[in-house]
N, C-alpha and C positions, 0 to 999 in steps of 0.2 A: 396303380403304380407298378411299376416295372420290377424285379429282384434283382439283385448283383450277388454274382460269387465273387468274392475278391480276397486274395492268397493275404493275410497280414501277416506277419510275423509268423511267418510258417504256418499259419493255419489259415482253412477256409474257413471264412464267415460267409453266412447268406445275409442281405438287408433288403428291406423294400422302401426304396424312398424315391421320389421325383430326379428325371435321367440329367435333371441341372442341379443339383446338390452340389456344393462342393464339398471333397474330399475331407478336407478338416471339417466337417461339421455330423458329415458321417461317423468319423473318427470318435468322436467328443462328443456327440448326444446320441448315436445310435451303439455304438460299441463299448463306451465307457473308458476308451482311451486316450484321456486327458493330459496326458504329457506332451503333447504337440497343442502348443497355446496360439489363439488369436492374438495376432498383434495390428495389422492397419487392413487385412483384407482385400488389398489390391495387390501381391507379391511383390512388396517392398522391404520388409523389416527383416523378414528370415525367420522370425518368429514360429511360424508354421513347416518348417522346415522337416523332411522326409526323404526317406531314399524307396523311388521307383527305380526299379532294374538295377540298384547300386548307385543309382545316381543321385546327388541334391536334387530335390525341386520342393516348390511351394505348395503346400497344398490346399491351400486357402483360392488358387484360381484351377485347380482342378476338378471337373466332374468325374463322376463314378462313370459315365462311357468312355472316358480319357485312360481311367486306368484299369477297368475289366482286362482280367488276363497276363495284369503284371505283377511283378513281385513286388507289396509294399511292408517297408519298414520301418517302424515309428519309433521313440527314445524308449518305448517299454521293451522294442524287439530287437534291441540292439545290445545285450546282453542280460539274462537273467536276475545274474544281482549286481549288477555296477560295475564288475569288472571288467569290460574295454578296459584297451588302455588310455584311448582318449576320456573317459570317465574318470578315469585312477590320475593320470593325469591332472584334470580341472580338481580334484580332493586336494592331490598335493600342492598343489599352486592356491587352493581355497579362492578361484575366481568370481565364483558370485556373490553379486552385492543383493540386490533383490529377488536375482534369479530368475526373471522372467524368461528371458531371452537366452537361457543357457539350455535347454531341448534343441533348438533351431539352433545353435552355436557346435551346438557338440555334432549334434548330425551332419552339418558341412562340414568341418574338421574330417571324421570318421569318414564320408567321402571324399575328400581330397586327399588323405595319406594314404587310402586304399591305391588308391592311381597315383602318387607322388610321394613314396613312402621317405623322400630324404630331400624336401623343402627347403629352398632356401630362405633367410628370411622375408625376401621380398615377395615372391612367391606365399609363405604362409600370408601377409597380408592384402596380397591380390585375391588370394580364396577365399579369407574371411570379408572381406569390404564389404559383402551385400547383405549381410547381418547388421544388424543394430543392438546396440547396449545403451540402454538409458542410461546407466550408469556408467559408462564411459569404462569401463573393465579392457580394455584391449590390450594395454600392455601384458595385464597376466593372461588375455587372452593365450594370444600370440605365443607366450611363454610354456603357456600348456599345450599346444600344438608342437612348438619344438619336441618336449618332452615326451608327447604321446608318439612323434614319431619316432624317439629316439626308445622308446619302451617297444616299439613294432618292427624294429629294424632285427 
């Protein structure tokens, strides 16, 4: 099997696993970072959600040849103890019900105010839509998106 360097959260890790792994499974059984959750495995729910190069993407449809050499960052590397302010935000709003889908929720968030730090409402829910909430949470979604952008402005 092949090894990969790959930059996480500011650190290189090496792994050796087969070159069609996906990404979240690297994450979650070879690195032990479990804050990026399966949700449907085809890049639908958002669930698996992550920032390559600062971007949203899935990474339940990414192989480790897709992302060798780019910057990945997961809910654990996205600030040390919680403080974003999209994190501080979803506290003060208390938007999880179950929780599942709030990794994958915050990491879109946290990338779209990077690039649209002053949202409109319709806008914050054109960014959010590709996420899924079993729990139907969107209205405090939303609400903590405001607020994270208004704690980053």
């Amino acid at each position: 099997m092949p090894t990969y360097q790959l930059n996480i959260n500011g650190e290189s890790r090496s792994v050796e696993v087969s070159e069609d792994t996906p990404l979240l499974w690297v994450l979650r059984d070879h690195l032990d970072l479990v804050g990026t959750k399966y949700g449907c495995g085809i890049a639908l729910c958002g669930s698996c959600t992550i920032h390559l190069d600062g971007i949203a993407v899935r990474s339940c449809a990414l192989t480790l040849a897709q992302v060798e050499g780019k910057s990945i960052t997961t809910i654990e590397g996205l600030s040390e103890d919680g403080t974003h302010p999209v994190q501080e935000a979803w506290k003060e709003v208390d938007v999880p019900q179950c929780g599942y889908c709030q990794s994958g929720q915050i990491m879109t968030a946290s990338a779209f105010l990077k690039n649209n730090p002053n949202p409109t409402e319709d806008e914050i829910k054109d960014a959010m839509q590709g996420n899924i909430c079993r729990c139907a949470s969107y209205t405090r979604i939303y609400k903590a998106v405001e607020i994270a952008a208004s704690k980053m402005a």
